[in-house]
C-alpha positions, 0 to 999 in steps of 0.5 A: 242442037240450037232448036233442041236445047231451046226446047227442052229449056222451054219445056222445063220452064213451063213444067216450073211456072205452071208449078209453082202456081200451086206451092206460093199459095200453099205456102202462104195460106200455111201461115195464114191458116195457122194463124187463125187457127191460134187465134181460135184457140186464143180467143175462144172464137168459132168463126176463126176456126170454121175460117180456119177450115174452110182455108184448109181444104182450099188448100188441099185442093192446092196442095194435090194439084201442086204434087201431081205437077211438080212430078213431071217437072222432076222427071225432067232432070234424068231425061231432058237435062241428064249430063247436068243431072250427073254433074250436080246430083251429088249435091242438089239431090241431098236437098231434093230428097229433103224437100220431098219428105217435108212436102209429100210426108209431113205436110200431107199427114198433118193436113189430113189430121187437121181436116178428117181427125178432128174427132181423133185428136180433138181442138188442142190436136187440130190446132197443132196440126195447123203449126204442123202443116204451116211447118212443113210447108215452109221447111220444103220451101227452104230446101227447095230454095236451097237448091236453087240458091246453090245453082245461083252461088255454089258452096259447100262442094268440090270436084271429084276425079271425074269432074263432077259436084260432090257435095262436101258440107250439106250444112254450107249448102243449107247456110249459103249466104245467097240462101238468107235473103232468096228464101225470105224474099220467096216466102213473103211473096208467098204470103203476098199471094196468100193474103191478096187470095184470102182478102179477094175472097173475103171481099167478094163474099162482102160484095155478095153480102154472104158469109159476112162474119168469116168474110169479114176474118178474110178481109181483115186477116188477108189485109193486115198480113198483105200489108205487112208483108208488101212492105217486106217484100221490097226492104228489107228482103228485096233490096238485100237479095239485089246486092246478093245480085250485085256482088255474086251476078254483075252482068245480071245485075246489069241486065236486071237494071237495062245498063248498057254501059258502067257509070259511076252515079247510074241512074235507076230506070223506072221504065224504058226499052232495051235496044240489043242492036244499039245496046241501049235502053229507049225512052228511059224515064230515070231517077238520077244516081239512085241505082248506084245507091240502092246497090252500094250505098253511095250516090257516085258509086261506079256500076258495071254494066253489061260492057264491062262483061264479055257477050258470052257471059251475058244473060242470053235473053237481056229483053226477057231479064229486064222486062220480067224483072220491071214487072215484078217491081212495078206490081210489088211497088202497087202491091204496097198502095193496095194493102196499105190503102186498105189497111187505112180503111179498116183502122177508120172502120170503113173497109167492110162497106168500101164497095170500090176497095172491095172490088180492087181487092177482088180483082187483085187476085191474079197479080201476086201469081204474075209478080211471083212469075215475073221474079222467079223468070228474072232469076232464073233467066239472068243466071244464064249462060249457067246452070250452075252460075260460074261452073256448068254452062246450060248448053253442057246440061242438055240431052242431046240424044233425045230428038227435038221430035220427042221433045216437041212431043212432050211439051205439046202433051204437057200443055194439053195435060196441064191445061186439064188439070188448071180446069180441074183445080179452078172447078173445084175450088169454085165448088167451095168458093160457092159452097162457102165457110159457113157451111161446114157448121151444117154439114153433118159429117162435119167433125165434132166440135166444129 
């Protein structure tokens, strides 16, 4: 039984983060699309609109990799994780099908008329097309959140006679106060994932002296937006979703931060080792006191840590919830240092030459996906023993009549399956990358007016 349900939760967990690779950049390039197309229409301005376009069909090719992994991934409730799919299918399953009208239907629809009807719907058509697809976007992103917000601080339901979620208020549900800050925090770093790409891009057509007039809208767009939302991304949005831990999750609190034992006064550990047969953190380089500020407000306020909970309703793998957690922390904290470093370049008008920055920006690209990685596994790894934090323990929610055989099975198919399917998404989007922005003004289907 232990086997089994370690590997379906791997197997939900790699379906998850190899997913959500492909949503964090739709999202953030919805903005930034969007953005440029206004500024377009604005300005009067043709190469913020080839800019424009040229995003757009990055992020289609995003977009259609993003559902074809994301199916496979929802199959897994009705057969990996079926007595937790009637336990809480009354509930999660209104915001589920939500998701899936703005993901499949709206979103689709209008990028397809922003990037084939130009000619149908015109300038002033395209141009709310891309508010239409940045819409959506984010609109699947809050139900989608809402979801898992609801996993982490249930509201809004009520057991029926059979001991099952029922949903009473779909509006508490989507206005749940651990919904605020977890959705903010989401979406600036998709946006962060968004602008480190866009910035990368722009940079490396700088390096390569191509496409310089829309390379250097990528760079200044992808720096001015990143930089903005780095600074967001770790206050206000981070520092309130951590007190949401801290008032809803103490022991994930605890397992976030490596505290072993409460104090009053805890100090906040930058880096250091869990030590699990000790329970106690090795080679701690600490900031005195700031931890019991940064969560309550006061500097000798008490902490409880993980002592103060029984073993039983701690985090089941503490090593794996601090390390992710650091991760995500320490990158976010370099994240801010790169953005801002380069946001002073392009006020002095020396970012476009700036050949070591542009290389940093370049390379940067992966680290937004690992930071975004390294939060959602802290999240989802410090909820646990839960499924539904409080209610419905993770080890109720498994099939246990699927054989861990079949499991086996469909987690090796998966990674074969998704391992074609990354090499399909990095070819194609390669293809455009070399073809580039300013190929669209040659293209001659290209609609009219672009």
């Amino acid at each position: 039984m232990g086997d089994l349900l370690l590997i379906h939760r791997f197997q939900f967990g790699f379906t998850i983060v190899f997913h959500y690779l492909f949503p964090q950049l739709t999202m953030g390039l919805a903005l930034l699309i969007a953005l440029l197309e206004t500024l377009s229409r604005r300005r009067k301005d043709e190469a913020l609109h080839r800019a424009a376009r040229f995003w757009a069909r990055i992020f289609g090719i995003n977009f259609v990799i993003g559902v074809v992994t994301g199916i496979p991934m929802e199959f897994q409730f009705g057969t990996n994780w079926a007595p937790f799919s009637r336990y809480a299918g009354g509930v999660i399953g209104q915001t589920l099908a939500l998701e899936g009208v703005f993901a499949f239907f709206a979103e689709s629809t209008f990028l397809g008329l922003f990037l084939y009807g130009e000619k149908l719907v015109g300038r002033k058509g395209a141009w709310l097309a891309s508010l239409a697809v940045f819409a959506g976007a984010w609109v699947s992103g809050y139900f989608i959140t809402a979801t898992n917000a609801f996993l982490q601080h249930p509201v809004g339901y009520r057991l029926d006679a059979a001991g099952k979620l029922e949903l009473v208020s779909l509006w508490a549900v989507l206005s749940n106060p651990w919904l605020r800050w977890e959705y903010l925090h989401v979406m600036t770093g998709a946006v962060q994932t968004g602008s480190f790409v866009m910035a990368g891009i722009g940079a490396l057509y700088l390096l390569q002296r191509r496409f310089q007039e829309q390379a250097r809208v990528f760079v200044r767009t992808g720096v001015i937006v990143g930089a903005i939302a780095s600074v967001v991304q770790i206050f206000p949005t981070g520092d309130s979703q951590g007190r949401m831990v801290a008032e809803h999750q103490p022991a994930t609190l605890a397992a976030l931060e490596g505290l072993f034992v409460s104090r009053p006064g805890a100090a906040l550990v930058i880096v250091g080792q869990p030590d699990m047969q000790r329970r106690r953190l090795d080679n701690p380089l600490e900031v005195g006191h700031a931890l019991s500020f940064l969560t309550w407000r006061r500097w000798t306020a008490r902490v409880e840590g993980l002592d103060a909970f029984p073993v039983d309703q701690w985090p089941s793998n503490v090593p794996l919830v601090y390390y992710a957690y650091h991760v995500m922390v320490g990158l976010g904290t370099f994240f801010i240092a790169i953005q801002c470093g380069a946001l002073f370049l392009l006020w002095r008008r020396k970012l476009f030459d700036a050949r070591a920055m542009l290389w940093v920006l370049l390379l940067a690209i992966p680290f937004p996906y690992i930071a975004n990685t390294a939060g959602w596994v802290a999240a989802e790894a410090g909820r646990q023993p839960w499924l539904v934090h409080g209610l419905f323990r993770t080890a109720a929610g498994a099939s246990y009549h699927v054989s861990s055989g079949n499991a086996l099975f469909t987690l090796i198919g998966f990674t074969g399956t998704h391992a074609l399917l990354a090499i399909l998404f990095l070819l194609l989007v390669t293809r455009e990358i070399a073809r580039g922005p300013a190929e669209i003004a040659d293209d001659p289907h290209a609609p009219a007016g672009s």
